[in-house]
C-alpha positions in Angstrom: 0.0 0.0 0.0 1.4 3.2 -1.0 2.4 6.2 2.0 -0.3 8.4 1.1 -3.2 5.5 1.4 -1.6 4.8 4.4 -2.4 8.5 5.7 -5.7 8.5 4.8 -6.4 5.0 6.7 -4.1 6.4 9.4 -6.4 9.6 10.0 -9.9 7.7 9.4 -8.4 5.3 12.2 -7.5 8.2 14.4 -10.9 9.6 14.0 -9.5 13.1 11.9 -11.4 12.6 8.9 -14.8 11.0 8.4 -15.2 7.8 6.7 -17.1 10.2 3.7 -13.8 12.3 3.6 -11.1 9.3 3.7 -13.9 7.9 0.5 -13.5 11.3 -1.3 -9.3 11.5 -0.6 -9.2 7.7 -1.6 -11.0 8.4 -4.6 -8.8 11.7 -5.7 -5.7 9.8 -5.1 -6.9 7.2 -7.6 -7.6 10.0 -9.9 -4.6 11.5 -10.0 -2.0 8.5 -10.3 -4.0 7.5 -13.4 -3.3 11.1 -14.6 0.7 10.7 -13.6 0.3 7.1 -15.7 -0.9 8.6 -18.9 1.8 11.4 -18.5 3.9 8.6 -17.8 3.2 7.1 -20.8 3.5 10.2 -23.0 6.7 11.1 -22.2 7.9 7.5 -22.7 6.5 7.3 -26.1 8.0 10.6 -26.9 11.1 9.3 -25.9 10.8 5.6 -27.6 14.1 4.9 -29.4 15.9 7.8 -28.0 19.3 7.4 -26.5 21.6 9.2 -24.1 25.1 8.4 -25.9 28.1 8.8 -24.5 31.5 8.1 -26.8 35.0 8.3 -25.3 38.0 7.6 -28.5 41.7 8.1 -28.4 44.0 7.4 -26.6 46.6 7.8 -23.2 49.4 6.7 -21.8 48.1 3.9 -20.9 46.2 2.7 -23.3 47.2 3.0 -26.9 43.7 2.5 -28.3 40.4 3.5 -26.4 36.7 3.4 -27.0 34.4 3.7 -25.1 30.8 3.7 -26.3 27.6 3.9 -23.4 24.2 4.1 -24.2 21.1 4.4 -21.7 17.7 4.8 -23.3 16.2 8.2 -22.0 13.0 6.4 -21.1 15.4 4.7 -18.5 17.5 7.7 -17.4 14.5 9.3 -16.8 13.2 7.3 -14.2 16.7 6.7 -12.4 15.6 9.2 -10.0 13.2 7.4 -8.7 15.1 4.4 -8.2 17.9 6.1 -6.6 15.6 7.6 -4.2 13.4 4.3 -3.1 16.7 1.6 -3.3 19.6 3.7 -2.2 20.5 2.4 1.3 20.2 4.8 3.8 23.0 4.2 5.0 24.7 5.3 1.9 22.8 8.3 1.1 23.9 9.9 4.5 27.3 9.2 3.7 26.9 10.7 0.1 24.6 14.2 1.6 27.7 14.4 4.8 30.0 14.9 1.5 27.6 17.4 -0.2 25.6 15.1 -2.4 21.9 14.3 -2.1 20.9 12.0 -4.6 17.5 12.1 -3.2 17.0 15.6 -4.3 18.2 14.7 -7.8 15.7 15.6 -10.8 17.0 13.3 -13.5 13.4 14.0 -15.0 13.9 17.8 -15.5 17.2 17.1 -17.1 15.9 14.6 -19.2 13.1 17.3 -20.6 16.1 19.4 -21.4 18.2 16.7 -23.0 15.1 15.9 -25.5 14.5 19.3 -26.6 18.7 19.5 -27.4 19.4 19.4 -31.2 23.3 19.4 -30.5 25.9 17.5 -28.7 25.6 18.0 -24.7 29.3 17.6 -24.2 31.9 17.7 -26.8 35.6 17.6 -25.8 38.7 17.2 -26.9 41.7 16.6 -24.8 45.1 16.5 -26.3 48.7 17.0 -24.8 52.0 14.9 -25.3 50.7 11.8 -23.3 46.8 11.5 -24.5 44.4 12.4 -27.1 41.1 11.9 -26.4 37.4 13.1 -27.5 34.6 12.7 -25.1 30.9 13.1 -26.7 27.8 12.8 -24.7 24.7 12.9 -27.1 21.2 12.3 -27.5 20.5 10.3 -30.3 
């Protein structure tokens, strides 16, 4: 059972709200998280087939020839958020948010809207000096 059914049964229990309002809040709850599917489903056919891409090629000291060649369907990064924020352990997001990152506050979905509107490349760099030559793309494709 979700949190926010919860509440409702929690203050219809306590005696707050009357078994007419925990009916009507019940019934708006329903309402709205078929709204957030279709949405849902929108945005994921909007982004069927696209791909974040990202392309590393060159090479370094190390390694005479790299490439390096990720891709995450947007549809996927999208929703990353969301998983970060229900599966990370506790235990590691405190350690992440005492060294100044909160995962949990991460909007992968905003930056996904502004990846799909984005008719160039988000990142294109090259780095080149006597011991590497390297070009790092990150794309949506």
């Amino acid at each position: 059972m979700n949190n926010e059914k919860q509440k409702i049964l929690d203050m219809l229990e306590k005696g707050t709200i009357t078994p007419a309002d925990a009916a009507k809040l019940l019934e708006c709850l329903g309402e709205s998280q078929r709204e957030e599917t279709a949405l849902v489903r929108q945005s994921a056919q909007r982004m069927k087939g696209k791909k974040l891409r990202v392309q590393v090629e060159g090479s370094t000291e190390e390694s005479e020839d790299l490439h390096v060649n990720v891709s995450v369907p947007l549809v996927l990064a999208r929703y990353a958020d969301n998983f970060l924020s229900t599966c990370l352990p506790n235990s590691a997001a405190e350690g992440m948010k005492a060294q100044g990152i909160d995962l949990r506050q991460l909007n992968l979905g905003a930056i996904v809207d502004v990846f799909e509107e984005l008719e160039e490349d988000i990142v294109n760099v090259r780095v080149k000096d006597a011991h590497n030559d390297l070009l790092v793309r990150v794309y949506v494709e």
